[in-house]
FIKOLBA-726882 format. One line per 2 residues: number of its first residue (from 1); their letters; for each residue x, y, z of C-alpha. Coordinates in pm, whole numbers, plus 50000, padded with zeros to 5 digits. Example, Ala and Ser with C-alpha at 12.3 -4.5 7.8 and 13.67 -1.06 7.14 Angstrom:
2
1 = AS = 51230,49550,50780 | 51367,49894,50714
This chain:
434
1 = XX = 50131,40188,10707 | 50307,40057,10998
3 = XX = 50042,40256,11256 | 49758,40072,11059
5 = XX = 49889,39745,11099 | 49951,39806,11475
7 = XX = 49608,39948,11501 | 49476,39621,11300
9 = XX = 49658,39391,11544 | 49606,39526,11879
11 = XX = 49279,39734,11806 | 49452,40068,11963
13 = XX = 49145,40312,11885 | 48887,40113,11946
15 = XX = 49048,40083,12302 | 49082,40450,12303
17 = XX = 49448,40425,12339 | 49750,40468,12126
19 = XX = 50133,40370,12070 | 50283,40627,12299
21 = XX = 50103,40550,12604 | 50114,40193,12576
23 = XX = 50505,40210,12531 | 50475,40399,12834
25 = XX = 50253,40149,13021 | 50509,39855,12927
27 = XX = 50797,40016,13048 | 50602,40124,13379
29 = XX = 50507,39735,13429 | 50845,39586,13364
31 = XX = 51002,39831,13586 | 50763,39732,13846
33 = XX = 50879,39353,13801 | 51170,39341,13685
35 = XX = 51277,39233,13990 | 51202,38893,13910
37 = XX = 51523,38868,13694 | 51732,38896,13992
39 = XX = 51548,38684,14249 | 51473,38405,14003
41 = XX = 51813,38254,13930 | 51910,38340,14319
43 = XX = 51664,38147,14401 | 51644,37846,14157
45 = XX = 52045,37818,14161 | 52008,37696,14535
47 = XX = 51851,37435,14383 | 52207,37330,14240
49 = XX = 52079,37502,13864 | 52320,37714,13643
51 = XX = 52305,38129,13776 | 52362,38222,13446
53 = XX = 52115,37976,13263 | 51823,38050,13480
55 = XX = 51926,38392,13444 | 51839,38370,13050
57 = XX = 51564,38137,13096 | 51416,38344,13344
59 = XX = 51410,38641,13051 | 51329,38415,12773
61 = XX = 51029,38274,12936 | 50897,38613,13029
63 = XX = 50942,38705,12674 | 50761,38444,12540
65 = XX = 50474,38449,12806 | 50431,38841,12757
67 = XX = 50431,38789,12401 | 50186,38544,12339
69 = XX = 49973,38737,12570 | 49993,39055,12398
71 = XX = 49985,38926,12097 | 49725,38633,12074
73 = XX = 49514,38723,12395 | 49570,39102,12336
75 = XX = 49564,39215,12742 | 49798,39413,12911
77 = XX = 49918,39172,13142 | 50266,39097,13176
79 = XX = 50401,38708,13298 | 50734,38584,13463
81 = XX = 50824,38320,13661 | 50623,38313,13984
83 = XX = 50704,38426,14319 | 50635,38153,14531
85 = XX = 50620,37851,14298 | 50994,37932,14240
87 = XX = 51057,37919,14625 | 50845,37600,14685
89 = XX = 51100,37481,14324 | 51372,37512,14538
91 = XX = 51326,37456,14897 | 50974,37234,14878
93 = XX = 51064,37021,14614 | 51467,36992,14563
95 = XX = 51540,37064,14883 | 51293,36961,15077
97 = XX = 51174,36639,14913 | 51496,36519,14761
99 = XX = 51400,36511,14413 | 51639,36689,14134
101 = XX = 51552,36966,13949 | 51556,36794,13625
103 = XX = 51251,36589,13801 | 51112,36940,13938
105 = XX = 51100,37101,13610 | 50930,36756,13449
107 = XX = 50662,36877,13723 | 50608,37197,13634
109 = XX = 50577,37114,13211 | 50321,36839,13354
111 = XX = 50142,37111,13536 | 50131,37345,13238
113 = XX = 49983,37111,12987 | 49731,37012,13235
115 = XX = 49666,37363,13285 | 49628,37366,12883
117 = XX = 49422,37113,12839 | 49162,37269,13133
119 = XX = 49161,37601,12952 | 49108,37434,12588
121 = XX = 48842,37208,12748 | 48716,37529,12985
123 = XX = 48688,37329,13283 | 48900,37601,13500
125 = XX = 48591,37758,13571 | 48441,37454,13761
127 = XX = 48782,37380,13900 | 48796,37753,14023
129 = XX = 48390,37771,14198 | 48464,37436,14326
131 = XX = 48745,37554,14564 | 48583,37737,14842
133 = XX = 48673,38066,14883 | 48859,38062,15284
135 = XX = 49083,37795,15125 | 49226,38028,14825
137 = XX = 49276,38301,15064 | 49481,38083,15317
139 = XX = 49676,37940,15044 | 49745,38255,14908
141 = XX = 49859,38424,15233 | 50037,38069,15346
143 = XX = 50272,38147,15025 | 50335,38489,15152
145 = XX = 50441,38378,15464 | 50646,38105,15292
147 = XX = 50905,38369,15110 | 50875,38536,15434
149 = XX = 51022,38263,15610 | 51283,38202,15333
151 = XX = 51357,38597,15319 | 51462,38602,15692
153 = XX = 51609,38282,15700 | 51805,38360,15383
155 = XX = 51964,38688,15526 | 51998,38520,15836
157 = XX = 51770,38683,16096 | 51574,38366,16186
159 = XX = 51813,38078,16258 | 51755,37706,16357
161 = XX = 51764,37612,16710 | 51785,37241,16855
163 = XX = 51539,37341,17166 | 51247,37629,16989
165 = XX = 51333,37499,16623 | 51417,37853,16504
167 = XX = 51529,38188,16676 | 51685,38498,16673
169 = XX = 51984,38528,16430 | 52251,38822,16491
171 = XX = 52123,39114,16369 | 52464,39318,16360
173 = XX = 52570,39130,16087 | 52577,39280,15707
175 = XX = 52365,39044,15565 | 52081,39107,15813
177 = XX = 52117,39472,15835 | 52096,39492,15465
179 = XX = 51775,39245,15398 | 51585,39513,15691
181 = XX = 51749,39772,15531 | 51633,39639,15214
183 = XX = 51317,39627,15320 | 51210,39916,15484
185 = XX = 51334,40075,15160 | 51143,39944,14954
187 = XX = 50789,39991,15187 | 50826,40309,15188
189 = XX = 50899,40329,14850 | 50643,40142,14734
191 = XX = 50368,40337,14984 | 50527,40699,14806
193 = XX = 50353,40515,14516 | 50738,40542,14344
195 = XX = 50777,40338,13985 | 50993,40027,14071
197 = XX = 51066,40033,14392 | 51133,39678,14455
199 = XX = 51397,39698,14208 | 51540,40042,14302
201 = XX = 51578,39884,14633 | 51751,39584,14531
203 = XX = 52006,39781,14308 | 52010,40051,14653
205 = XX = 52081,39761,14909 | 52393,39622,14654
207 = XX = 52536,39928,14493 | 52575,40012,14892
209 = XX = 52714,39680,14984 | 52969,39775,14714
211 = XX = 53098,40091,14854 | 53107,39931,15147
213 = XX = 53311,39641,15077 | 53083,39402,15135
215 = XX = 52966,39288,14815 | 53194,39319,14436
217 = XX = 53085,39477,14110 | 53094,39211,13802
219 = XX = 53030,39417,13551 | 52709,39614,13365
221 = XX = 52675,39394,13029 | 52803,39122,12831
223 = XX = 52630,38882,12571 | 52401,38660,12768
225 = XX = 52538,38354,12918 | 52459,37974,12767
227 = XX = 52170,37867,12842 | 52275,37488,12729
229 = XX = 52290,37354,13139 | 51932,37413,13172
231 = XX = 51801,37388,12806 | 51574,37091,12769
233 = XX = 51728,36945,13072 | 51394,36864,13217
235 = XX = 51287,36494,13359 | 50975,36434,13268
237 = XX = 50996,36046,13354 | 51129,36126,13691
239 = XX = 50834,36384,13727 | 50576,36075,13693
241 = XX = 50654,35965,14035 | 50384,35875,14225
243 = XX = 50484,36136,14505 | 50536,36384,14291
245 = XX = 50155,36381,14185 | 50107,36626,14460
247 = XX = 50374,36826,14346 | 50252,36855,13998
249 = XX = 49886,36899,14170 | 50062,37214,14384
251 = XX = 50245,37398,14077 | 49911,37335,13854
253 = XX = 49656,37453,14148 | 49869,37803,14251
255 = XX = 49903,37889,13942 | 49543,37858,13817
257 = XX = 49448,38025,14121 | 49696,38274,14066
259 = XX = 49639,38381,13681 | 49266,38387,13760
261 = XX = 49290,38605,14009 | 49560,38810,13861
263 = XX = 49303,38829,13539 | 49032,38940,13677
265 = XX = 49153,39172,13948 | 49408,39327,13635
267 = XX = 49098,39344,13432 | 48858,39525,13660
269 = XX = 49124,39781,13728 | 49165,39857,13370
271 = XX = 48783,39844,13287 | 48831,39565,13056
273 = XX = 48541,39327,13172 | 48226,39294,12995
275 = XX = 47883,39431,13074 | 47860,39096,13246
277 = XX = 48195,39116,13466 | 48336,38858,13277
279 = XX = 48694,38903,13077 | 48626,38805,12742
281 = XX = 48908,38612,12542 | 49004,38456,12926
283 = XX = 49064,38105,12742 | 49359,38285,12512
285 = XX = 49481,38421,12891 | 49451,38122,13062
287 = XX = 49651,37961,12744 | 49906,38158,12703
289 = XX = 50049,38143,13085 | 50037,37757,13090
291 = XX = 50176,37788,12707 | 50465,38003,12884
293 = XX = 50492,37777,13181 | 50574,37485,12957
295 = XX = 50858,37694,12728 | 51007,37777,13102
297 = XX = 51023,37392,13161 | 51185,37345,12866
299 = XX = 51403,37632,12886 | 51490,37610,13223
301 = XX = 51270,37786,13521 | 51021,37727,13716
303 = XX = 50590,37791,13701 | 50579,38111,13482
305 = XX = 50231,38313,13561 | 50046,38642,13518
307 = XX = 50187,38915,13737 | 49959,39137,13923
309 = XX = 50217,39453,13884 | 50068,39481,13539
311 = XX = 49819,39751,13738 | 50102,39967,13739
313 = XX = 50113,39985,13345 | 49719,40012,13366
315 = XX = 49721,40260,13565 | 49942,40454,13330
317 = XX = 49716,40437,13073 | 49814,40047,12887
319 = XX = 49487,39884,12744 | 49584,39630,12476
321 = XX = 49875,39395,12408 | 50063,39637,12282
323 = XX = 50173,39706,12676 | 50281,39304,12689
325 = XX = 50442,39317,12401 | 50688,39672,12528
327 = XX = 50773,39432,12851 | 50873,39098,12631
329 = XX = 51097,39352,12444 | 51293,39520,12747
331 = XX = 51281,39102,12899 | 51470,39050,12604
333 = XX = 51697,39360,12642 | 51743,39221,12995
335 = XX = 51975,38921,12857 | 52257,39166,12787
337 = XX = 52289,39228,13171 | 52367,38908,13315
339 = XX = 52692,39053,13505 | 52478,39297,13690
341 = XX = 52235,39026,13755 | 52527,38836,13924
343 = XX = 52617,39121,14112 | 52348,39063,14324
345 = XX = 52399,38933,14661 | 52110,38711,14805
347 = XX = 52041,38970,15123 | 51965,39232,14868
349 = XX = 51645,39023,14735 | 51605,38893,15061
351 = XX = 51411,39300,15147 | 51196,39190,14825
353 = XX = 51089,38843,14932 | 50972,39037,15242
355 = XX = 50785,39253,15083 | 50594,39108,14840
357 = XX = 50551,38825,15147 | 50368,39120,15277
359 = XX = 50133,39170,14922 | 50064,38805,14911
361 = XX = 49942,38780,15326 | 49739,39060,15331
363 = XX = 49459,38796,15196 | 49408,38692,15490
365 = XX = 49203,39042,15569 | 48940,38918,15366
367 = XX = 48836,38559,15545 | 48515,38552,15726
369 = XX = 48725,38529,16068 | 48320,38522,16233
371 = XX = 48310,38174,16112 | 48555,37904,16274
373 = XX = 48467,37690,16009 | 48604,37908,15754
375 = XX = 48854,38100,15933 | 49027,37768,16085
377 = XX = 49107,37634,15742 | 49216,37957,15635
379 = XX = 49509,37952,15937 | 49588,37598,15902
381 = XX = 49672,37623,15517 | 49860,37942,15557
383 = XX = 50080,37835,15897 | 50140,37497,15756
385 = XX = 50339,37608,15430 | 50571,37802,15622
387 = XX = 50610,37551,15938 | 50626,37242,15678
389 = XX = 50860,37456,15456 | 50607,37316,15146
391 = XX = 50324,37474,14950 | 50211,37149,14861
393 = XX = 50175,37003,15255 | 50007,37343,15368
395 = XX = 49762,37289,15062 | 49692,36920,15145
397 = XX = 49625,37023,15522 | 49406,37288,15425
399 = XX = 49173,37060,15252 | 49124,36781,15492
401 = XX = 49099,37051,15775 | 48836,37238,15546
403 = XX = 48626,36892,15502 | 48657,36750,15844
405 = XX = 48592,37119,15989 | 48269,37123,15775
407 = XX = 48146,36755,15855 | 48194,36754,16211
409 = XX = 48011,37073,16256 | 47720,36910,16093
411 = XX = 47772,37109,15781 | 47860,36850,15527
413 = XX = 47618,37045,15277 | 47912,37325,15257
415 = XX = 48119,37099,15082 | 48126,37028,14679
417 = XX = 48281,36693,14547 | 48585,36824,14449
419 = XX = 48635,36933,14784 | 48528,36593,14904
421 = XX = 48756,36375,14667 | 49065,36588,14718
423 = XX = 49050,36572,15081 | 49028,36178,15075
425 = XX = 49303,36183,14827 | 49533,36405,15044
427 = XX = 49450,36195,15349 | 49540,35847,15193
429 = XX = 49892,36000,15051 | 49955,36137,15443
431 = XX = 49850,35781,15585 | 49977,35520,15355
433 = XX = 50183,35721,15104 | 50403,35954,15315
């Protein structure tokens, strides 16, 4: 009875698939990011939030975004808060712009209804053809080298200096030598084509630390912290600000971006497009990661998204929700290990920010670096987020260096309107706005 009504729900035969291996796929896909539970809260609690809130948040709102996918959308694609968007959370908008993170998480709820209302009203599709391609790239890698920045300023290998701006730290210190050791851990890990090596790397890099008296054990499990300093703390009148339109605009564009691209690149390793290379159900997708990023708000954590480790539980076979639904269950499990959570010392994510800094830049292979009018974009959009220390500014740059690029060279027909307006919206907030 019970295999019936999980064959009725998630359609396992008719995706030629059944219970064990998807069971099998979930647990290979949350190994391969559960990662995220550790860097999240280290992360968002430099933004002055709760460790142990974010911590549950961070679970909850994987939970719910896997679950809705698995079971509404049916795919096998896990979501989590997402690398990068927390980062630009923290050190973009807290940090950098001043604003609190009651106002940052009013941002990000704004972004995911927005990002609702495109998908009910399927206008991401227009929104996504209208952005040339050379700018998604750039953006993409400029967020990679974004967490790299953070990752080596966090563990203290690049330091500020009055005269160059940033140099050299001391690299016989702990933290350093961990975050490289860190690191090269996990690359070679990860090239051995090894199940969850990001995280076996993290838990390497402390449980040495440890031994070494460097770092101290808290503890395995415990009932999860209280989520109550984060719950439904969000601003969303202090998110209306008119500078924090851009901010809102930045959260909502990476994460379209993002999912799509996580959707369809998922989808074409698991063979689940369409005779016309199209994902069907993509509006229940799109839905349920901007459904999840709005819960997160509300919870407590920033932009939650599709994660592209779900080819890991592809590859082992996952074809249905099913898979999802396995990683919102050991998310859940997850709460129960908050003291090993807070075990972790920031150098030991500092080796993952690295590498998945290293994933995210290796877009920048596929820009047409033949044509400066493309390729100049491209390294304007990705240098500026790191130099500017904000996704948003390295976004805004990357549009009015894409349409001036374009006009100047007497190719004006290159560009599209939303191009156009965005560009002229970017450049009044930098002239009169700023």
């Amino acid at each position: 009875m019970l295999k019936r009504l999980i064959d009725k729900q998630f359609k396992l035969v008719e995706n030629n698939t059944n219970v064990k291996t998807e069971v099998i796929a979930g647990i290979t896909t949350f190994l391969t990011m559960a990662y995220i539970i550790f860097v999240n809260p280290s992360i968002l609690s430099e933004a002055g939030m709760d460790y142990g809130a974010v911590f549950v948040a961070t679970c909850l709102a994987a939970a719910i975004g896997c679950l809705i996918m698995g079971l509404w959308a049916n795919y096998p694609i896990a979501q989590a808060p997402g690398m990068g968007l927390n980062a630009f959370f923290t050190y973009g908008v807290v940090l950098g712009m001043g604003y609190t993170w009651e106002a940052a998480l009013g941002a990000v709820f704004f972004s995911g209804f927005i990002f609702l209302l495109l998908s009910i009203f399927k206008v991401r599709e227009w929104i996504i053809n209208s952005i040339p391609l050379s700018l998604r790239l750039g953006i993409a890698a400029g967020i990679g080298l974004f967490l790299a920045m953070i990752a080596l300023k966090n563990a203290g290998i690049v330091v500020s200096n009055p005269a160059t701006y940033v140099a050299l730290g001391d690299l016989s210190e702990p933290a350093a030598i961990y975050a490289l050791l860190g690191f090269f851990v996990i690359t070679a890990l990860a090239y051995l084509k090894v199940t969850g090596a990001v995280m076996i790397g993290i838990l390497g890099i402390t449980v040495i630390a440890m031994l070494l008296g460097h770092n101290e054990y808290g503890g395995l499990m415990s009932m999860p912290p209280s989520i109550a300093p984060t719950f439904m703390a969000l601003d969303l009148w202090g998110a209306l600000d008119v500078a924090m339109l851009s901010v809102i605009f930045a959260f909502l564009f990476v994460d379209l971006f993002d999912t799509s691209g996580t959707l369809v690149g998922v989808a074409h390793r698991g063979k689940l497009l369409d005779e016309n290379g199209k994902l069907p159900r993509i509006g229940r997708a799109m839905m349920a990661d901007s459904s999840a990023s709005m819960a997160g708000a509300v919870l407590g954590t920033s932009t939650t998204t599709s994660y592209i480790e779900s080819t890991a539980g592809i590859a082992s076979g996952g074809r249905t929700g099913l898979t999802a639904v396995v990683v919102a269950a050991l998310f859940l499990i997850s709460l129960f290990f908050a003291p090993l959570a807070g075990s972790i010392p920031a150098y030991a994510t500092a080796g993952a920010l690295l590498y998945v800094a290293v994933l995210m830049a290796g877009s920048l292979a596929h820009a047409n670096w033949d044509d400066p009018t493309e390729a100049a974009p491209v390294l304007i959009a990705a240098l500026a987020m790191p130099l500017t220390f904000s996704i948003a500014e390295g976004i805004a740059l990357g549009f009015i260096s894409y349409a001036a690029i374009k006009t100047l060279s007497g190719r004006f027909q290159d560009l599209n309107p939303a191009v156009i307006v965005l560009a002229l919206l970017f450049a009044v907030k930098f002239l009169f706005l700023d």
